[in-house]
N, C-alpha and C positions, 0 to 999 in steps of 0.2 A: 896126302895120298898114303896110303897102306896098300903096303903088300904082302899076302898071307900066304905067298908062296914058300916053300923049304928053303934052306938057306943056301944049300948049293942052287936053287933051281935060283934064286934075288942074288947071289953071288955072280953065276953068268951075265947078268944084265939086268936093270930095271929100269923102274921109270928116274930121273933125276929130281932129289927130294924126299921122294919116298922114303918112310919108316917101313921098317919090317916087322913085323909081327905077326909071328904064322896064325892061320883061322884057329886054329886048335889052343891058341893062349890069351886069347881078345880078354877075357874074363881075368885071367891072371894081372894083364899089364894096361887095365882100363884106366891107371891113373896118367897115362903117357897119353892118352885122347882125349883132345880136349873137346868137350861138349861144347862152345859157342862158336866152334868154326864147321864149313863141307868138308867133309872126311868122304873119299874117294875110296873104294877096297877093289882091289884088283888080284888074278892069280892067272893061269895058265891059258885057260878056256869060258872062266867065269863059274862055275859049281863053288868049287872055296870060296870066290868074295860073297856070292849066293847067302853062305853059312855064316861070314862074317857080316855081313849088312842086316841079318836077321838078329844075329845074338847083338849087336850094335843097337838097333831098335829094341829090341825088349829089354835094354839095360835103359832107355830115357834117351839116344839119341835120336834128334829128330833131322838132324841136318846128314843124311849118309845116303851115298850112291853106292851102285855099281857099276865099275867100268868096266867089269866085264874080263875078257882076256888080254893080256898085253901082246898079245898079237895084232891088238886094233891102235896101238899105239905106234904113229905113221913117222915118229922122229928118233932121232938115236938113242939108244941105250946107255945109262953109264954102269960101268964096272967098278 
């Protein structure tokens, strides 16, 4: 799981596990994703993970979702 949320906004709360990696540096830190596992992208409302699962695909990954907003995420946050 990835979250391309800002670091205050993955400071408040994420999902537990989760890497952060804001959308805006996927290309920067592509060597921290590893290509033969699901890599999840998540951010607010879903528009960033949108940008990240896109720029994720046209770098060769084929295994990427979106989940969308973490607001759909129905279990506790860690901080």
């Amino acid at each position: 799981m990835i979250d391309v949320r800002s670091r205050g906004e993955y400071a408040s709360g994420h999902i537990p596990t989760a890497i952060h990696i804001l959308y805006t540096q996927i290309e920067e830190r592509i060597n921290e994703i590893p290509k033969d596992k699901l890599i999840d992208v998540y951010c607010k409302v879903g528009s960033r993970s949108s940008v990240a699962e896109s720029k994720l695909k046209g770098l060769g990954y084929k295994n990427v979702l979106n989940f969308g907003g973490i607001n759909s995420y129905p279990y506790k946050l860690e901080k």
